[in-house]
C-alpha positions as CSV (number, residue, x, y, z in Angstrom):
1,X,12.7,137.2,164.9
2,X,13.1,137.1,161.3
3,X,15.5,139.0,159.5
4,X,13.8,141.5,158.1
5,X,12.5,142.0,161.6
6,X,15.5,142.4,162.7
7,X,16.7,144.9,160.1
8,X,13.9,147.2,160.5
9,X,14.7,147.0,164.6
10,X,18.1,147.7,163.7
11,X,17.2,150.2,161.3
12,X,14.9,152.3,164.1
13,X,18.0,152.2,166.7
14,X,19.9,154.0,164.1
15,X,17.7,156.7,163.2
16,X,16.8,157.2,167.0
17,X,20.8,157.4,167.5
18,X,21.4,160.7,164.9
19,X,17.9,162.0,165.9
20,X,19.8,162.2,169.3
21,X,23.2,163.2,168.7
22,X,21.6,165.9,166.4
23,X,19.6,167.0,169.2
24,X,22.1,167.1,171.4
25,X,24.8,168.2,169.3
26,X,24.2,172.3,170.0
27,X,25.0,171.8,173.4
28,X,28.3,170.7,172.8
29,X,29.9,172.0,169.9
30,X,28.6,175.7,168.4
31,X,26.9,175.2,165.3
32,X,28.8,176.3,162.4
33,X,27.8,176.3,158.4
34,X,30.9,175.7,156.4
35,X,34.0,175.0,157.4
36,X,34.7,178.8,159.1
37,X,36.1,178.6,162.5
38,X,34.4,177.4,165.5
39,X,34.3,180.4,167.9
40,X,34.7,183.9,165.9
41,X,37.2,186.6,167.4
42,X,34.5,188.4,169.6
43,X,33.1,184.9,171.0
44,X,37.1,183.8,172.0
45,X,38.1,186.7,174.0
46,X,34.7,186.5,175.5
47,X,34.7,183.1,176.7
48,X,38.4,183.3,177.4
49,X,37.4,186.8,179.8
50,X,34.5,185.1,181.1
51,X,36.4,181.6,182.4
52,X,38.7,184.4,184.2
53,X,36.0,186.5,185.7
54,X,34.4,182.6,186.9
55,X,38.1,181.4,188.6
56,X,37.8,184.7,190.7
57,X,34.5,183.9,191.9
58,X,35.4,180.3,192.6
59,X,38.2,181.9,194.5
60,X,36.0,184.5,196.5
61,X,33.9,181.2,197.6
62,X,37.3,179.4,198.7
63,X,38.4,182.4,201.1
64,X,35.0,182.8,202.7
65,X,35.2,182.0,206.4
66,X,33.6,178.6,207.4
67,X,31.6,180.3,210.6
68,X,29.1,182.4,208.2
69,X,25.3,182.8,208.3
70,X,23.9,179.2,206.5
71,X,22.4,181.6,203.9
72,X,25.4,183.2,203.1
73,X,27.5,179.9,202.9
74,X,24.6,178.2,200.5
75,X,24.7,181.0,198.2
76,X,28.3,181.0,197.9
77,X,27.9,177.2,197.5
78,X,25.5,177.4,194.7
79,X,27.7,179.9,193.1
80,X,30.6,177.7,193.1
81,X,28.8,175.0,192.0
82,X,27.4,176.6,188.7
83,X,30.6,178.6,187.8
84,X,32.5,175.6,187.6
85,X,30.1,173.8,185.4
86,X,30.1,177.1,183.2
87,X,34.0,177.4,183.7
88,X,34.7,173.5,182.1
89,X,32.4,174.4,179.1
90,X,34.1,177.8,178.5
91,X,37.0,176.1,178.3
92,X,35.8,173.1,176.1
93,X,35.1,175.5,174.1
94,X,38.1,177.1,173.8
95,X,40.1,173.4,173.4
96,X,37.3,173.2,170.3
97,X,38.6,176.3,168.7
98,X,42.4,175.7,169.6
99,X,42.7,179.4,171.6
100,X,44.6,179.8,174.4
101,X,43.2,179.5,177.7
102,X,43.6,182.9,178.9
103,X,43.1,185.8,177.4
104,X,46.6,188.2,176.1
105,X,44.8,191.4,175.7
106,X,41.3,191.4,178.1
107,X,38.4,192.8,176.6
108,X,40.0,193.8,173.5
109,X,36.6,192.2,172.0
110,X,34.9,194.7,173.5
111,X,35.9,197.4,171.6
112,X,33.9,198.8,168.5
113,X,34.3,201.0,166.0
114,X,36.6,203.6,166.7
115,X,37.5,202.2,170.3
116,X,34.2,202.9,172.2
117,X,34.5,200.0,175.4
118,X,31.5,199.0,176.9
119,X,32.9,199.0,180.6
120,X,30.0,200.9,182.4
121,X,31.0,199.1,185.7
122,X,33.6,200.6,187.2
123,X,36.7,198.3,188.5
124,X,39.7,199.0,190.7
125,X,42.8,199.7,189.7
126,X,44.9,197.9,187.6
127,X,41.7,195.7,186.8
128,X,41.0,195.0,183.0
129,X,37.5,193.1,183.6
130,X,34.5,195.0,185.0
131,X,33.8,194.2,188.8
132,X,37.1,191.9,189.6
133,X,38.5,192.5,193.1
134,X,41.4,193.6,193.9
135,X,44.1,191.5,196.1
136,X,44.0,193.8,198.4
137,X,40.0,193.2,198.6
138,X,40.7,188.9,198.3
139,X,43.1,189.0,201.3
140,X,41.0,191.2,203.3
141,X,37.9,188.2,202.3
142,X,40.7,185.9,203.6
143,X,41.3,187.0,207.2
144,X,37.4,188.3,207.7
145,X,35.0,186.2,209.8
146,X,31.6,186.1,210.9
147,X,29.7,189.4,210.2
148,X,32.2,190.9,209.2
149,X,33.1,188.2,206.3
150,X,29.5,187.8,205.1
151,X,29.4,191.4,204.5
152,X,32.1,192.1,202.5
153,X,31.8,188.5,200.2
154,X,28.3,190.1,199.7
155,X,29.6,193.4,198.3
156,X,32.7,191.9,196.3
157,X,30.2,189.0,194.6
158,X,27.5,191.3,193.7
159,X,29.9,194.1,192.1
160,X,32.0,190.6,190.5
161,X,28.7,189.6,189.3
162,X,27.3,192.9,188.3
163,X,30.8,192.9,186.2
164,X,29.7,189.5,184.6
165,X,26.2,190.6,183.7
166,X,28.2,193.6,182.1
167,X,30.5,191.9,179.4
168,X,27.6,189.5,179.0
169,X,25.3,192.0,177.8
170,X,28.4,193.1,175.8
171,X,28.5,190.2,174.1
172,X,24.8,189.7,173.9
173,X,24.9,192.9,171.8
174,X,27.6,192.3,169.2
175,X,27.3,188.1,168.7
176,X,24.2,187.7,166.1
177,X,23.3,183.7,167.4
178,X,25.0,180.5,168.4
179,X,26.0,178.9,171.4
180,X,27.8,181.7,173.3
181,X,25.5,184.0,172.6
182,X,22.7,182.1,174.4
183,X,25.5,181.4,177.6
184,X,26.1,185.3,177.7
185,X,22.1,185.6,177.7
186,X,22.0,183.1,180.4
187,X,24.8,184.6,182.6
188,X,22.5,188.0,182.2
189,X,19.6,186.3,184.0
190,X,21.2,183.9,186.7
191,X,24.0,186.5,188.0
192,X,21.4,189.4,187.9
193,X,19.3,187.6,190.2
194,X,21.7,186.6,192.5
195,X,23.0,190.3,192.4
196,X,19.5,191.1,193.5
197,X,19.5,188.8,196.7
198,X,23.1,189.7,197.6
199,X,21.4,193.4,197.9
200,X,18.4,192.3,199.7
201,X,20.7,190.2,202.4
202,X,23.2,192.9,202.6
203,X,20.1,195.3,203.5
204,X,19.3,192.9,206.0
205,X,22.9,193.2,207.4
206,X,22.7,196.9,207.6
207,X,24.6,197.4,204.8
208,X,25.7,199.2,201.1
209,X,26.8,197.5,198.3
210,X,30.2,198.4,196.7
211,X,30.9,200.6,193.7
């Protein structure tokens, strides 16, 4: 290979290289113009929020009895498995924009204008987030089995998620574009679904969902 051979080749690896990292850049760090911050006020308490809501859920999975219907204990799996993906980006995220992990004042981003909150779910008390058990409710999930366990992690999951969908929408609403913005979108879609089929398999189980 000549050299000028060899230049263009090395040339063409490079462009490919930053066609690539551009392309893939988005899904790592949020797109900023400028040097502003990386994750605005509204977009840290959300993520920071969010991470929480996903440890309970990861926690609700832990606690669920090992003798439950297979369908119950491959949705809980699948649920685990994508809220902890979701969990190590929120919190990438949050290492990006130097915040704290957790959240000192919960859904304080939520709040517009004159204090309106957008917390339609209703949660139990003493709960800041929208559709977070109680501990009451997690060590009753602890000591329940069989029937008895796949009903109630059913009714807690679909109100946690219903919770999820609703500071996602939240979000949704007051973030104009970027990265989190398209994650709260997401969350709206994948945990509405999955609120759906907990309802259709708690129907099959002759029973109500939770309020």
């Amino acid at each position: 290979m000549t050299r000028i051979a060899r230049g263009l080749a090395l040339a063409s690896l490079v462009l490919l290289l930053l066609v690539v990292g551009a392309a893939l850049r988005p899904l790592v760090i949020p797109e900023r113009s400028g040097a502003g911050p990386v994750l605005d006020d509204v977009e840290v308490g959300f993520v920071q929020d969010m991470a929480a809501h996903h440890q309970q859920a990861l926690a609700m999975v832990n606690r669920l009895a090992p003798d439950v219907d297979p369908t119950v204990a491959a949705l809980a799996r699948q649920i685990g498995d994508a809220q902890r993906i979701e969990i190590g980006t929120l919190q990438g995220w949050l290492r990006l924009a130097e915040a704290a992990p957790t959240n000192p004042t919960p859904m304080n981003w939520m709040v517009e204008g004159a204090g309106h909150r957008h917390d339609a779910v209703s949660t139990g008390p003493g709960v800041a987030m929208p559709g977070m058990a109680t501990t009451a409710e997690l060590d009753g999930l602890s000591s329940a089995h069989g029937r008895d366990a796949e009903v109630l992690f059913l009714q807690l999951m679909e109100r946690h998620h219903a919770g999820g969908v609703e500071m996602a929408r939240a979000a949704d609403r007051l973030l104009t574009g970027g990265p989190v913005k398209e994650v709260a979108r997401g969350a709206m879609q994948s945990q509405s679904q999955e609120a759906g089929l907990m309802g259709v398999m708690l129907a099959q189980r002759g029973a109500s969902t939770t309020q």
